[in-house]
mmCIF file of the N, C-alpha and C atoms, coordinates in Angstrom:
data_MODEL
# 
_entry.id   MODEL 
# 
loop_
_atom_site.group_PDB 
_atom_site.id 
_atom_site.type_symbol 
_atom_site.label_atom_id 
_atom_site.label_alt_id 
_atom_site.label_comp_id 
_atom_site.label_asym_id 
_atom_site.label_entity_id 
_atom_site.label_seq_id 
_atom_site.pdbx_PDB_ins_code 
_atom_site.Cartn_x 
_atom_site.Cartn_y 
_atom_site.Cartn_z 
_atom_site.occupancy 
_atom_site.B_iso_or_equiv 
_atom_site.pdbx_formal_charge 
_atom_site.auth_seq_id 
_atom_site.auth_comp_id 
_atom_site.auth_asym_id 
_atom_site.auth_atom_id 
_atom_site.pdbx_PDB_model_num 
ATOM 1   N N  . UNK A 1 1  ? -3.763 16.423  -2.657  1.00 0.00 ? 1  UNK A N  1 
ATOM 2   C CA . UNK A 1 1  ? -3.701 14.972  -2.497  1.00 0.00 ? 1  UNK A CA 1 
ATOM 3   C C  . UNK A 1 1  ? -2.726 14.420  -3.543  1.00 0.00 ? 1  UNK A C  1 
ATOM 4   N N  . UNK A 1 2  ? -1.925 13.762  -3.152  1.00 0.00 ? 2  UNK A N  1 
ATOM 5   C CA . UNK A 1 2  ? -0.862 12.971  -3.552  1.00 0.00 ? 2  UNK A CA 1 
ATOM 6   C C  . UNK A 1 2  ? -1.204 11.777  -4.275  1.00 0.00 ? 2  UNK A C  1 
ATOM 7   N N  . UNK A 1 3  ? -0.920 11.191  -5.713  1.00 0.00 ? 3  UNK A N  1 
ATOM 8   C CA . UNK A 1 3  ? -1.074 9.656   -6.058  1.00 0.00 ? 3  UNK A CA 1 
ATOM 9   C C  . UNK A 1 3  ? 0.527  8.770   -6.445  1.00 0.00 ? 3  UNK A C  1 
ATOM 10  N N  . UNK A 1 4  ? 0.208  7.348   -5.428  1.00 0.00 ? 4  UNK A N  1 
ATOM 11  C CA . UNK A 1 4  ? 1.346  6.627   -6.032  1.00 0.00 ? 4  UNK A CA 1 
ATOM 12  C C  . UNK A 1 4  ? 0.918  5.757   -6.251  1.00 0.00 ? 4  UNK A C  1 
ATOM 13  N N  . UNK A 1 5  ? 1.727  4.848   -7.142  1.00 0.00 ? 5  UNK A N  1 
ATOM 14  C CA . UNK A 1 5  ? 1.521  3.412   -7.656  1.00 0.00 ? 5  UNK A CA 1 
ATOM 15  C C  . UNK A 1 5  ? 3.159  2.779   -6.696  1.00 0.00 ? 5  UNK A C  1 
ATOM 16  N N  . UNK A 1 6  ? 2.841  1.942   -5.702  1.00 0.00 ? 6  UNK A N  1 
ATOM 17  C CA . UNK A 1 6  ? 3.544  0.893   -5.402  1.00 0.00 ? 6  UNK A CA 1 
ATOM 18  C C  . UNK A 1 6  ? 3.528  -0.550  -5.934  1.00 0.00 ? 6  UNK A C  1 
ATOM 19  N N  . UNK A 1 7  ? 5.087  -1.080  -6.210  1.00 0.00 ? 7  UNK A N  1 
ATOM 20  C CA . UNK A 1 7  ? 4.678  -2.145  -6.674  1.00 0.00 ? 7  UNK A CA 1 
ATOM 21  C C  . UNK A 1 7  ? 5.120  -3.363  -5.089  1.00 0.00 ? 7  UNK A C  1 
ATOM 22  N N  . UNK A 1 8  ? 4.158  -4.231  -5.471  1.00 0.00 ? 8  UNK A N  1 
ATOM 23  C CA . UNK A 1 8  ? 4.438  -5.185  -4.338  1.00 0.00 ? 8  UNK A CA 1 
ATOM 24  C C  . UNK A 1 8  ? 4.257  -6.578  -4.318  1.00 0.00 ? 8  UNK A C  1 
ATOM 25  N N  . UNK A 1 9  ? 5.252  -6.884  -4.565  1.00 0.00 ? 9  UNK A N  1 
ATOM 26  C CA . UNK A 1 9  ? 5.868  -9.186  -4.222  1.00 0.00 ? 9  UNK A CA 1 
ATOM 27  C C  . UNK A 1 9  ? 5.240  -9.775  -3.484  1.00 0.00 ? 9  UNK A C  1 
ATOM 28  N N  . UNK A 1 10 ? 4.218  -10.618 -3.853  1.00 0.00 ? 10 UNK A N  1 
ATOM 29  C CA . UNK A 1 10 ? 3.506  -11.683 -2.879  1.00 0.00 ? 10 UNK A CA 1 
ATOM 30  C C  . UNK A 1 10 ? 2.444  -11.869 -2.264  1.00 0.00 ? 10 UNK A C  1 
ATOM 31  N N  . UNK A 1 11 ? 1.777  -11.077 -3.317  1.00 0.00 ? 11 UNK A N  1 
ATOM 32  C CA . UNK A 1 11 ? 0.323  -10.889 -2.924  1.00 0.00 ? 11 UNK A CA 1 
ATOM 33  C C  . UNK A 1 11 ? -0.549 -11.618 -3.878  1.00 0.00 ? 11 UNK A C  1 
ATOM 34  N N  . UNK A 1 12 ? -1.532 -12.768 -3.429  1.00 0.00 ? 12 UNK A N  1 
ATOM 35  C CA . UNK A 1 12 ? -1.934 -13.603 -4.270  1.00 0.00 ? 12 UNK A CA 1 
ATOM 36  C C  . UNK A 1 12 ? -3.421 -13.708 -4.674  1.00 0.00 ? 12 UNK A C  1 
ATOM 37  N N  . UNK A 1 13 ? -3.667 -13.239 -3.178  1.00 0.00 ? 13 UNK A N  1 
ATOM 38  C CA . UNK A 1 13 ? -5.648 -13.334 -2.927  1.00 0.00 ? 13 UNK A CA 1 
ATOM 39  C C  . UNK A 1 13 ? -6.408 -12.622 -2.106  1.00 0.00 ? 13 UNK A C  1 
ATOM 40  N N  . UNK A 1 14 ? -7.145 -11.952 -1.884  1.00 0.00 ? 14 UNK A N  1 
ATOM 41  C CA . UNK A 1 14 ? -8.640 -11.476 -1.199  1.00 0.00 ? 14 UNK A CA 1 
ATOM 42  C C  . UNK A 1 14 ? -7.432 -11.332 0.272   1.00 0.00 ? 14 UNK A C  1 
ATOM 43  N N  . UNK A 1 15 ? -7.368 -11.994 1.085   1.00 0.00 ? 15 UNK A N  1 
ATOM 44  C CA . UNK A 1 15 ? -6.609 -11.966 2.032   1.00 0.00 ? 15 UNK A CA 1 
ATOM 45  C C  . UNK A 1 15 ? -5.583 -10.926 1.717   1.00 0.00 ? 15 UNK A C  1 
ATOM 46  N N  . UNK A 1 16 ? -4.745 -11.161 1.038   1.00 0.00 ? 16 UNK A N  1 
ATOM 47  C CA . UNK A 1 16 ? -3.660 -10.241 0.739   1.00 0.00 ? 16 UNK A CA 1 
ATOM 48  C C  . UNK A 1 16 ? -3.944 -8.797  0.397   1.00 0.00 ? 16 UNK A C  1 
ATOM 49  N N  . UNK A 1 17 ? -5.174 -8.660  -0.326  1.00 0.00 ? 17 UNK A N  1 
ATOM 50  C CA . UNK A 1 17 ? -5.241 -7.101  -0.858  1.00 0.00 ? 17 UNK A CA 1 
ATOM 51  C C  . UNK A 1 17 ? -6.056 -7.020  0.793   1.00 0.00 ? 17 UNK A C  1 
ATOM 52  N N  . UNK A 1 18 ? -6.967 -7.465  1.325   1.00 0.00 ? 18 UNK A N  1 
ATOM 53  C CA . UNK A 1 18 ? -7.433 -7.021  2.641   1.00 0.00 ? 18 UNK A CA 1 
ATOM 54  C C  . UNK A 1 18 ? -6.519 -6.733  3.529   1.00 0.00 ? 18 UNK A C  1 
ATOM 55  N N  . UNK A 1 19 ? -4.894 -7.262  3.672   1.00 0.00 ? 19 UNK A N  1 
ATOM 56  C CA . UNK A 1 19 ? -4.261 -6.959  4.532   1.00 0.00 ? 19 UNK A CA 1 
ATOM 57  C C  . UNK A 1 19 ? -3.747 -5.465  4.049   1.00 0.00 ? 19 UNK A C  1 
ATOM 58  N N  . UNK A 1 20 ? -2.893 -5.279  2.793   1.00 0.00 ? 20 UNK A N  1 
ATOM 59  C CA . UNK A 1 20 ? -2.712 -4.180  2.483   1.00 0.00 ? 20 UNK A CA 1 
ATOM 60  C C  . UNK A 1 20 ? -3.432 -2.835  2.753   1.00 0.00 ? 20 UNK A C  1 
ATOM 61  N N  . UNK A 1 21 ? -4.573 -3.423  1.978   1.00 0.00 ? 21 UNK A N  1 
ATOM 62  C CA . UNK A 1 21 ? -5.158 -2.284  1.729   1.00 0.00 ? 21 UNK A CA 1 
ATOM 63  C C  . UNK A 1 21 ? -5.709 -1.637  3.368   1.00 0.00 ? 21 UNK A C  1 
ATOM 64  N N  . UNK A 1 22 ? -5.929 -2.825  4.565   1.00 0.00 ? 22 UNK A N  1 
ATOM 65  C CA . UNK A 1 22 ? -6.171 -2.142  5.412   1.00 0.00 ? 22 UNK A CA 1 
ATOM 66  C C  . UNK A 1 22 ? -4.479 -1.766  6.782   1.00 0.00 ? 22 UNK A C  1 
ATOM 67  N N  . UNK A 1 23 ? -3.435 -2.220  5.966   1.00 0.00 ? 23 UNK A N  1 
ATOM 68  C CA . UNK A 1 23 ? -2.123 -1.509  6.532   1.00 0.00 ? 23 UNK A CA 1 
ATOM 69  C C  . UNK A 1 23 ? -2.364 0.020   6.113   1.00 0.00 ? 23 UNK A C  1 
ATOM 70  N N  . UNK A 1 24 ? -2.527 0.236   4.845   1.00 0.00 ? 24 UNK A N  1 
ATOM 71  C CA . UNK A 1 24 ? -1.841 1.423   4.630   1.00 0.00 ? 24 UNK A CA 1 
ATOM 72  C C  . UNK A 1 24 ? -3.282 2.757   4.861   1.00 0.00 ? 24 UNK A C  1 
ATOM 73  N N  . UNK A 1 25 ? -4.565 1.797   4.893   1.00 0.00 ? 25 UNK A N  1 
ATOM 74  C CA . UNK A 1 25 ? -5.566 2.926   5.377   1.00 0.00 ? 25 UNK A CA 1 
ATOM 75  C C  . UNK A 1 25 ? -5.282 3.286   6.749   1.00 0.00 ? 25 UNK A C  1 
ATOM 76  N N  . UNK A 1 26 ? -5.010 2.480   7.490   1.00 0.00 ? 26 UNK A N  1 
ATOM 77  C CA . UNK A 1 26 ? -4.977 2.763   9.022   1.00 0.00 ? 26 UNK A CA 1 
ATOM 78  C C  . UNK A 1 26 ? -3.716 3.544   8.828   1.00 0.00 ? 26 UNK A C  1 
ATOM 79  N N  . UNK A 1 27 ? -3.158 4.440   8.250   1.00 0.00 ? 27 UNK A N  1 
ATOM 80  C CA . UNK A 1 27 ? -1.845 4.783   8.379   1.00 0.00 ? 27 UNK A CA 1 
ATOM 81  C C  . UNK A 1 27 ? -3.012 6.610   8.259   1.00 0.00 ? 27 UNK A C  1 
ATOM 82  N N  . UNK A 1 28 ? -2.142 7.542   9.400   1.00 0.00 ? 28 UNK A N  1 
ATOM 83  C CA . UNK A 1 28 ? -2.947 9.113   9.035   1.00 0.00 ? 28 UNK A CA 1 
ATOM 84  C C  . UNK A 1 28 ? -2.482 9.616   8.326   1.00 0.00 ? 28 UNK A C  1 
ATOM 85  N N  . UNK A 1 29 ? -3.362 10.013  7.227   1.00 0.00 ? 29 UNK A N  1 
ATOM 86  C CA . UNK A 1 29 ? -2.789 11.138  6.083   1.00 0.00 ? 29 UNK A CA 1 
ATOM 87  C C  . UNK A 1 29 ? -3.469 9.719   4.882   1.00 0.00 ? 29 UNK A C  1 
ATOM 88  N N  . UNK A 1 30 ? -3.653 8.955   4.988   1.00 0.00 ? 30 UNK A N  1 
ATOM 89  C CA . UNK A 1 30 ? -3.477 8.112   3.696   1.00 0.00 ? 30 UNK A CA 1 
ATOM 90  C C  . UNK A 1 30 ? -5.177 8.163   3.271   1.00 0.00 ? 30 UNK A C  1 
ATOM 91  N N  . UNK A 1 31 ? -5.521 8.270   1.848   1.00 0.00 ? 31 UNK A N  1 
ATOM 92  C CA . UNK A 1 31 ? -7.347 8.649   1.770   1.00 0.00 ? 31 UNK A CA 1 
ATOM 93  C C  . UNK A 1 31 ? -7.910 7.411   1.455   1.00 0.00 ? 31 UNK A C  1 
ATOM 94  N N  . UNK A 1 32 ? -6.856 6.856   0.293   1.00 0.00 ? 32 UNK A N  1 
ATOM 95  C CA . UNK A 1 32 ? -7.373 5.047   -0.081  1.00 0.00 ? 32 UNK A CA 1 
ATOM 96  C C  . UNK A 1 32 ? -6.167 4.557   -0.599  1.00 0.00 ? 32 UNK A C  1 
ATOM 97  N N  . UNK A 1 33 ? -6.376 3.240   -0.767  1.00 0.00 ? 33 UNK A N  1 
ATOM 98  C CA . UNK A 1 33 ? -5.030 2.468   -1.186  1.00 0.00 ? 33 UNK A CA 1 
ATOM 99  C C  . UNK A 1 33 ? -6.270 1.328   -2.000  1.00 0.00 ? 33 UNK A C  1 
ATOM 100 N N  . UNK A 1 34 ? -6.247 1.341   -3.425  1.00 0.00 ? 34 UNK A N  1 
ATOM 101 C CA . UNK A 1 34 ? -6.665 0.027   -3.983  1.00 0.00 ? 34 UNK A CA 1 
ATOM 102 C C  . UNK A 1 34 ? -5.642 -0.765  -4.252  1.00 0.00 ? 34 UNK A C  1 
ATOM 103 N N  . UNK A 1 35 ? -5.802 -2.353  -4.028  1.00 0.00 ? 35 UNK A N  1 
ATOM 104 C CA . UNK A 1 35 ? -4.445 -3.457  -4.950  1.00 0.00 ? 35 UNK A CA 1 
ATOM 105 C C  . UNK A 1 35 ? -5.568 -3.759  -6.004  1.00 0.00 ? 35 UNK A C  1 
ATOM 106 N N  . UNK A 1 36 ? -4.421 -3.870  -6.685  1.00 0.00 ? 36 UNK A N  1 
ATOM 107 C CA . UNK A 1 36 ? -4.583 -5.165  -8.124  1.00 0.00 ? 36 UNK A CA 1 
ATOM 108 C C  . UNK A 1 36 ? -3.338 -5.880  -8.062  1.00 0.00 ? 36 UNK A C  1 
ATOM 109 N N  . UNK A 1 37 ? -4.074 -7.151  -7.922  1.00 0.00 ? 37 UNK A N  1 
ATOM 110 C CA . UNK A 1 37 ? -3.633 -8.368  -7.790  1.00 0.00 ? 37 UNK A CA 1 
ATOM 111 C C  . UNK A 1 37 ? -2.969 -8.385  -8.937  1.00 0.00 ? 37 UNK A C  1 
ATOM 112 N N  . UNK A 1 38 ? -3.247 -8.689  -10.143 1.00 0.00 ? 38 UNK A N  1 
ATOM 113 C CA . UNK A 1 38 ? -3.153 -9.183  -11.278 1.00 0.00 ? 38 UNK A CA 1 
ATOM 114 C C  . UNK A 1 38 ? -1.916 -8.418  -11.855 1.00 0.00 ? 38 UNK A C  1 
ATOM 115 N N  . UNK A 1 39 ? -1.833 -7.156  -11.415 1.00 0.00 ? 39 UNK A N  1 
ATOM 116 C CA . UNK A 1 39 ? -0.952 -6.038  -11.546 1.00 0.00 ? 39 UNK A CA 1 
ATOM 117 C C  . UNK A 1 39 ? 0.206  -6.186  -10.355 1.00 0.00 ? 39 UNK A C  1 
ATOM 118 N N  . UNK A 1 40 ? 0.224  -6.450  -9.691  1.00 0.00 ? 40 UNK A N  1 
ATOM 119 C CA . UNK A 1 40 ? 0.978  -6.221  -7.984  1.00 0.00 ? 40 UNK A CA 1 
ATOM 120 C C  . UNK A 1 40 ? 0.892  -5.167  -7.865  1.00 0.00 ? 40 UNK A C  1 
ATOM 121 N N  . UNK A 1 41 ? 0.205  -4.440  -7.841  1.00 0.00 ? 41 UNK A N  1 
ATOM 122 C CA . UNK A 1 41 ? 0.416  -3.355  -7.417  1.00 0.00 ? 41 UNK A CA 1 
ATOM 123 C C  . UNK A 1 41 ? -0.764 -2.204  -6.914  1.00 0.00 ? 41 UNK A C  1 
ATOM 124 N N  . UNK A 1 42 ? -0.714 -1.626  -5.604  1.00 0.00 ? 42 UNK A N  1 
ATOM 125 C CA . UNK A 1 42 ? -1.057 -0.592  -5.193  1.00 0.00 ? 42 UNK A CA 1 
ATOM 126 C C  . UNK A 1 42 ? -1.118 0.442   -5.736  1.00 0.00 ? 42 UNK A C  1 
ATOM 127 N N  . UNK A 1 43 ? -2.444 1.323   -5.431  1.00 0.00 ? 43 UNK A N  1 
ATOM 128 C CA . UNK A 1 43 ? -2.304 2.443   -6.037  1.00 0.00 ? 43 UNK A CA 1 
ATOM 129 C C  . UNK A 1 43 ? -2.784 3.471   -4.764  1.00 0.00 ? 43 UNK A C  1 
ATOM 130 N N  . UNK A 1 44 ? -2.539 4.561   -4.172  1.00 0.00 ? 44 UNK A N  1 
ATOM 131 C CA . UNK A 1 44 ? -2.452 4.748   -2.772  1.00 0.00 ? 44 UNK A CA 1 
ATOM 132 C C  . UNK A 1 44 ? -3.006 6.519   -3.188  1.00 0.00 ? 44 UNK A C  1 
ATOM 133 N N  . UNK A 1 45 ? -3.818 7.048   -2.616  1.00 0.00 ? 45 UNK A N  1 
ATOM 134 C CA . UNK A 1 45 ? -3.825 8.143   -2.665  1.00 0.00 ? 45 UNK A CA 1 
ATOM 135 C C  . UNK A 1 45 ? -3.867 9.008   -1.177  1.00 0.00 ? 45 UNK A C  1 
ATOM 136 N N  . UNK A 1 46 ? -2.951 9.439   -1.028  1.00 0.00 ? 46 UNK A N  1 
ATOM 137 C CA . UNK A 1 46 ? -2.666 10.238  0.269   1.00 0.00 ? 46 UNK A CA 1 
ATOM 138 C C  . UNK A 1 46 ? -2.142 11.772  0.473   1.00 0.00 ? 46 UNK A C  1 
ATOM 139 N N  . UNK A 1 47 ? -2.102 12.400  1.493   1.00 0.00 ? 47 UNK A N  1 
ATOM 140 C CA . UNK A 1 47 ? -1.616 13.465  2.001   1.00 0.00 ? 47 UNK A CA 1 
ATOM 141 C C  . UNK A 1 47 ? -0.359 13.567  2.139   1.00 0.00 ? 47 UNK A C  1 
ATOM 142 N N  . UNK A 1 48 ? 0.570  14.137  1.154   1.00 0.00 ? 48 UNK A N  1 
ATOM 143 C CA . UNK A 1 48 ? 2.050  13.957  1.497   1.00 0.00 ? 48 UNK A CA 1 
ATOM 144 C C  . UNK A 1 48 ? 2.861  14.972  3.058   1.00 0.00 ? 48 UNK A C  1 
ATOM 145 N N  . UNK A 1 49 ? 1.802  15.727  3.295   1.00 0.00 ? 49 UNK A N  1 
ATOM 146 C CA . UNK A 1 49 ? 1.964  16.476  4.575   1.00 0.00 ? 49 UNK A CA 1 
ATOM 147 C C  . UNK A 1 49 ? 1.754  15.807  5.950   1.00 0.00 ? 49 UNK A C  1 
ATOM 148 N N  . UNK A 1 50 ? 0.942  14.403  5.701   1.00 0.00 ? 50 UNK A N  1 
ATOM 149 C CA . UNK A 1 50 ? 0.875  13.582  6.943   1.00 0.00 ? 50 UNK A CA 1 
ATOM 150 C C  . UNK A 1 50 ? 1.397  12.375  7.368   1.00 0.00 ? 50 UNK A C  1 
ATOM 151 N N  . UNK A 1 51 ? 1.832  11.598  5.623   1.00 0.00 ? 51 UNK A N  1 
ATOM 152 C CA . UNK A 1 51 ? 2.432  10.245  5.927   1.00 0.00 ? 51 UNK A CA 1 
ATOM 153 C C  . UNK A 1 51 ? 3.868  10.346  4.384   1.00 0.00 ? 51 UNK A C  1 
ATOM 154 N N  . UNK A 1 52 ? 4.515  9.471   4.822   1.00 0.00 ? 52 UNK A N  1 
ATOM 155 C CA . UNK A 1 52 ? 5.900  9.326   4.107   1.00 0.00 ? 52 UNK A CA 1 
ATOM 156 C C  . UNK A 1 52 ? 5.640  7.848   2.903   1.00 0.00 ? 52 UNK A C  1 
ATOM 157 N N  . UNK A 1 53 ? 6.427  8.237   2.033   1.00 0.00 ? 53 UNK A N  1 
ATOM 158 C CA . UNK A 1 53 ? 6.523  6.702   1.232   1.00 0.00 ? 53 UNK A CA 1 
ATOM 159 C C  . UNK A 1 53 ? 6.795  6.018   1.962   1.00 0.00 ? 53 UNK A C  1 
ATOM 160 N N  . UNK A 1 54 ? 7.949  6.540   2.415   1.00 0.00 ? 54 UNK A N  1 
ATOM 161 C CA . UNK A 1 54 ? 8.699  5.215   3.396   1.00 0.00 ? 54 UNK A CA 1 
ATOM 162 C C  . UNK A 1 54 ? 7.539  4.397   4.592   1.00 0.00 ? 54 UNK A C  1 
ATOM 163 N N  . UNK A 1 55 ? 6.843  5.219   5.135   1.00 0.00 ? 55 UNK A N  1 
ATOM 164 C CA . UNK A 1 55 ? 6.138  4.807   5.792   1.00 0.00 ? 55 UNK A CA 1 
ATOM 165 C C  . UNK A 1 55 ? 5.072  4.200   5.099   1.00 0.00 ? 55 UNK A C  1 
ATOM 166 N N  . UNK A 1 56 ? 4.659  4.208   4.405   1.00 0.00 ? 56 UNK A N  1 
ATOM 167 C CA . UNK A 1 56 ? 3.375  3.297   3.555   1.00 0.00 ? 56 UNK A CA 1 
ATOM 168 C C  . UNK A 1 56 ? 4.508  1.859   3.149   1.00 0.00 ? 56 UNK A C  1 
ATOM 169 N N  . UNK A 1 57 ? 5.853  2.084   2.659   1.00 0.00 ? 57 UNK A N  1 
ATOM 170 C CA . UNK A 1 57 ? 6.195  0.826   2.242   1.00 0.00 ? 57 UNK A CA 1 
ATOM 171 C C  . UNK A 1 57 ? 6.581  0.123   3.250   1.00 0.00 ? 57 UNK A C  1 
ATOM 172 N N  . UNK A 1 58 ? 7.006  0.408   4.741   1.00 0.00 ? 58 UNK A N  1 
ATOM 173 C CA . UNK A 1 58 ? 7.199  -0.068  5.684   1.00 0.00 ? 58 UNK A CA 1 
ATOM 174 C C  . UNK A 1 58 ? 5.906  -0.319  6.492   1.00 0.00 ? 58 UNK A C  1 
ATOM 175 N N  . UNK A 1 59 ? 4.734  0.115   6.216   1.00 0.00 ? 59 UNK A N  1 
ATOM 176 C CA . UNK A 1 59 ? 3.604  -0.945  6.232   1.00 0.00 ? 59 UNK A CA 1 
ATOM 177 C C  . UNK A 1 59 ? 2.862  -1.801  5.997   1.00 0.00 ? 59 UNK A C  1 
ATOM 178 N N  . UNK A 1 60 ? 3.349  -1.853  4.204   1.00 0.00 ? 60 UNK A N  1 
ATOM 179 C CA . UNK A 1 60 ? 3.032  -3.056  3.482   1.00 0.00 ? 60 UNK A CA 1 
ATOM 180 C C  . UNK A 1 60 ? 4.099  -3.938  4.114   1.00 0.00 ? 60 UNK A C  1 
ATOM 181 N N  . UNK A 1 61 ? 5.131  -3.460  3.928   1.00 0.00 ? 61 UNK A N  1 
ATOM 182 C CA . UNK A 1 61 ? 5.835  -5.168  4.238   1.00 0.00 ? 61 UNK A CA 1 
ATOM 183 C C  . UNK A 1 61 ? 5.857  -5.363  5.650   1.00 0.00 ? 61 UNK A C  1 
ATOM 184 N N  . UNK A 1 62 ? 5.571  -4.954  6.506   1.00 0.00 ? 62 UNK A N  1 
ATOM 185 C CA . UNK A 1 62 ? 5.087  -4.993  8.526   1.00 0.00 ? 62 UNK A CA 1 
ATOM 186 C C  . UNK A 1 62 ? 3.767  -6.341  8.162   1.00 0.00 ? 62 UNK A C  1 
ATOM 187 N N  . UNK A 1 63 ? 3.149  -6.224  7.061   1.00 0.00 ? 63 UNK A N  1 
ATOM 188 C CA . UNK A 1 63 ? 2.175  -7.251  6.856   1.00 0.00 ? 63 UNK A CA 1 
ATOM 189 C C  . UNK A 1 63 ? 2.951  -8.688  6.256   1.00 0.00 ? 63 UNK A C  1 
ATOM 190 N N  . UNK A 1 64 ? 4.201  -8.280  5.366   1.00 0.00 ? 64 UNK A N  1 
ATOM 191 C CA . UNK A 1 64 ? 4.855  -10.271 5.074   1.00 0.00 ? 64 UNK A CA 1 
ATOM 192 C C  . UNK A 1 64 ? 4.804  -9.594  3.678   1.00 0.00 ? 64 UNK A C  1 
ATOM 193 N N  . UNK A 1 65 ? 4.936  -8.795  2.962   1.00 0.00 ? 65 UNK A N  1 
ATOM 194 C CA . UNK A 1 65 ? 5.412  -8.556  1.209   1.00 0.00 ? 65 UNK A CA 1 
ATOM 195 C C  . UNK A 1 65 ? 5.879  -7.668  1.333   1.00 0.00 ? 65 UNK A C  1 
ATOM 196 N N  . UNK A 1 66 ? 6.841  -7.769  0.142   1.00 0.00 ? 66 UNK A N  1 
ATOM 197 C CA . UNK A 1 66 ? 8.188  -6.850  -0.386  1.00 0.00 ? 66 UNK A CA 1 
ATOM 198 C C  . UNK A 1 66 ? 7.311  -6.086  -1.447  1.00 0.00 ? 66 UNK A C  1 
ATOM 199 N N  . UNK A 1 67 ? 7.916  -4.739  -1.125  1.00 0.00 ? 67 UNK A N  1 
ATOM 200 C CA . UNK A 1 67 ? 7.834  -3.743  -2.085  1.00 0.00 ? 67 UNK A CA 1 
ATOM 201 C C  . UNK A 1 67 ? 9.076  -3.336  -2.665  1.00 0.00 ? 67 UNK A C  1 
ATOM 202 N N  . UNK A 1 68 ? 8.781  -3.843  -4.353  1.00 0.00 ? 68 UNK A N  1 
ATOM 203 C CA . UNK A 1 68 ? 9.992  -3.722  -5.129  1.00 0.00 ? 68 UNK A CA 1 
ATOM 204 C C  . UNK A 1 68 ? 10.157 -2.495  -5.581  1.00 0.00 ? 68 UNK A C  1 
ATOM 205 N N  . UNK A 1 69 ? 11.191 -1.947  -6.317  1.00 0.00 ? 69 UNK A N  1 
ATOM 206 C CA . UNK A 1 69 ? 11.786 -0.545  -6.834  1.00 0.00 ? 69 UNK A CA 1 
ATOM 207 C C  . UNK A 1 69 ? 10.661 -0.273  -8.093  1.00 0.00 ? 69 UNK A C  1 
# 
């Protein structure tokens, strides 16, 4: 099992970590994704044999926030 920290622009409240966090669970291969708000940032633990960065960051922002470098 794989861990990343994504960082991500525009996430403010309860709503926002609920959207995330349930983009990148519904994604296969991915085990959990917590946000911190306060932090911007995601912390994602997944299967690198089933899902791609690219694909986790192109599901956060499929929801309306940028994931910065």
């Amino acid at each position: 099992m794989a861990q990343k920290t994504i960082m991500v622009e525009g996430m403010t409240c309860e709503h926002c970590r609920s959207a995330v966090e349930g983009a990148l669970s519904g994604l296969e291969g991915v085990d959990s994704a917590s946000v911190d708000l306060d932090a911007n940032k995601v912390d994602v633990q997944y299967d690198e044999s089933q899902v791609t960065e690219s694909a986790m960051n192109e599901a956060i922002e499929d929801q309306g926030y940028n994931v910065s470098a």
